[in-house]
C-alpha positions in Angstrom: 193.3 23.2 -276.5 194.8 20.3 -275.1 192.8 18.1 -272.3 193.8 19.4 -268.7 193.3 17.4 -265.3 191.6 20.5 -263.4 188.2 19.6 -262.1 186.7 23.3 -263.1 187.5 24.5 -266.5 186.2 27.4 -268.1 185.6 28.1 -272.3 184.7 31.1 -274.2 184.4 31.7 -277.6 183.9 34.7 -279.5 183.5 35.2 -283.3 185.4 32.2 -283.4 185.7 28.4 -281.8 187.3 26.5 -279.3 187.7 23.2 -277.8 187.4 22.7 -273.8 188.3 19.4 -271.9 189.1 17.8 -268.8 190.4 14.2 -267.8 189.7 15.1 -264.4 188.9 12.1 -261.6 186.9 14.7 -260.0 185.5 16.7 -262.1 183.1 19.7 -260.3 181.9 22.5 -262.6 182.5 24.2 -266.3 181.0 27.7 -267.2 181.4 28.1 -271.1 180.0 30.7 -273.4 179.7 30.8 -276.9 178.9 34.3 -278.6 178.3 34.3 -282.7 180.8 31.0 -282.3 181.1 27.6 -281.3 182.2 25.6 -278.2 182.6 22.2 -277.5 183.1 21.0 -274.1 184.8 17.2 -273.8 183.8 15.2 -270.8 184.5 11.7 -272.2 187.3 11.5 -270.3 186.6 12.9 -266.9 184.6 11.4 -264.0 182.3 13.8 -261.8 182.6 13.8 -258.0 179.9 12.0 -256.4 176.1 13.9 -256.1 177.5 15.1 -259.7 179.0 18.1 -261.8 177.1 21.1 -263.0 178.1 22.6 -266.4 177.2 26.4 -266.5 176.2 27.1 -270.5 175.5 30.5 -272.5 175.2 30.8 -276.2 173.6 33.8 -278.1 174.0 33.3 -281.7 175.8 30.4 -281.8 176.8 26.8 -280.7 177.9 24.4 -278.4 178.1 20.8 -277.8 178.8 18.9 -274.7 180.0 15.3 -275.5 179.9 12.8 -272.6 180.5 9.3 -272.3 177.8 6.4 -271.9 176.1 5.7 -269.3 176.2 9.6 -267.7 172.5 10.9 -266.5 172.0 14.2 -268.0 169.8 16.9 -267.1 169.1 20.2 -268.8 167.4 23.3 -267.7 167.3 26.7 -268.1 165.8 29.6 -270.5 165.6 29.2 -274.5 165.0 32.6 -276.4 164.8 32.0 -280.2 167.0 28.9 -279.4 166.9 25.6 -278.4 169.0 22.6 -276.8 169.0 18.6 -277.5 170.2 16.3 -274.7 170.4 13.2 -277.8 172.6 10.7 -275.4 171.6 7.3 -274.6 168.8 7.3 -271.8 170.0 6.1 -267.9 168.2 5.0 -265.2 170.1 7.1 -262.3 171.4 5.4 -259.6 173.3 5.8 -256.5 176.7 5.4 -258.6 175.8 7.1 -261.9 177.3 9.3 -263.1 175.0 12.5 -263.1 175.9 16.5 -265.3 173.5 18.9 -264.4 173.3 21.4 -267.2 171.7 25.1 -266.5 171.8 26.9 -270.4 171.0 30.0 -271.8 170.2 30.0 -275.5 169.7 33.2 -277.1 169.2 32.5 -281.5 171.7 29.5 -281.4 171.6 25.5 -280.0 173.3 23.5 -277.4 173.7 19.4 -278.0 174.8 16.9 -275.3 175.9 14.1 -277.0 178.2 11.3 -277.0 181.9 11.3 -278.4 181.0 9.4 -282.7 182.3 6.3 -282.8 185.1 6.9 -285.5 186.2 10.2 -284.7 
C-alpha cells in the first residue's frame, strides 16, 4: 500500500502482511492489528499534531514494526502476554516542539519494534 495523506489510518493483517503509511502534516491516530502476520506502520514521513499522535497496536502471534523518524519521543505501554515490544529508536529529551507517538500495544505470543527507517533501504 501506497503512502496516503489522511491523518488516521488503519492496518490489519491476517495470515499474511501488509504495509501502512501516512505523509500526513497532521497526523492524529493509527489502530493496526496483526494476527499470525506482520504489519509495519510508516511514519517517517508524517508529522503528529501538536500534544502528539497515539498509535493503537494488537498483535497475537505475530509482528509489527513502527518506523519513525529521528528525533520523535516515543512512549509504549500496555499488556505483554507471552510477548514483548522494543522501542530501539534514538533517545529524546521531549520538549514543547517534539515530536511525541504514544503507543498503547497488546502482544499476545508475538513482538512489536519502534524503530527508525535503515539507512540504505
Amino acid at each position: 500500500m501506497g503512502a496516503v495523506d489522511e491523518p488516521v489510518v488503519t492496518g490489519i493483517a491476517v495470515l499474511g502482511s501488509t504495509r501502512v503509511a501516512t505523509r500526513s502534516a497532521e497526523f492524529r491516530r493509527a489502530s493496526v492489528t496483526a494476527v499470525l502476520g506482520s504489519v509495519t506502520l510508516d511514519l517517517t514521513r508524517a508529522t503528529p499534531v501538536p500534544g502528539g499522535a497515539s498509535v493503537s497496536a494488537a498483535v497475537v502471534l505475530g509482528g509489527m514494526d513502527v518506523v519513525v523518524p529521528a528525533g520523535w519521543a516515543v512512549s509504549i505501554r500496555g499488556i505483554p502476554l507471552f510477548g514483548a515490544w522494543d522501542d530501539t529508536t534514538t533517545a529524546v529529551t521531549p520538549g514543547p516542539d517534539t515530536p511525541r507517538l504514544d503507543i498503547q500495544a497488546l502482544v499476545v505470543l508475538g513482538g512489536l519494534e519502534v524503530k527508525h527507517a535503515r539507512r540504505w533501504s
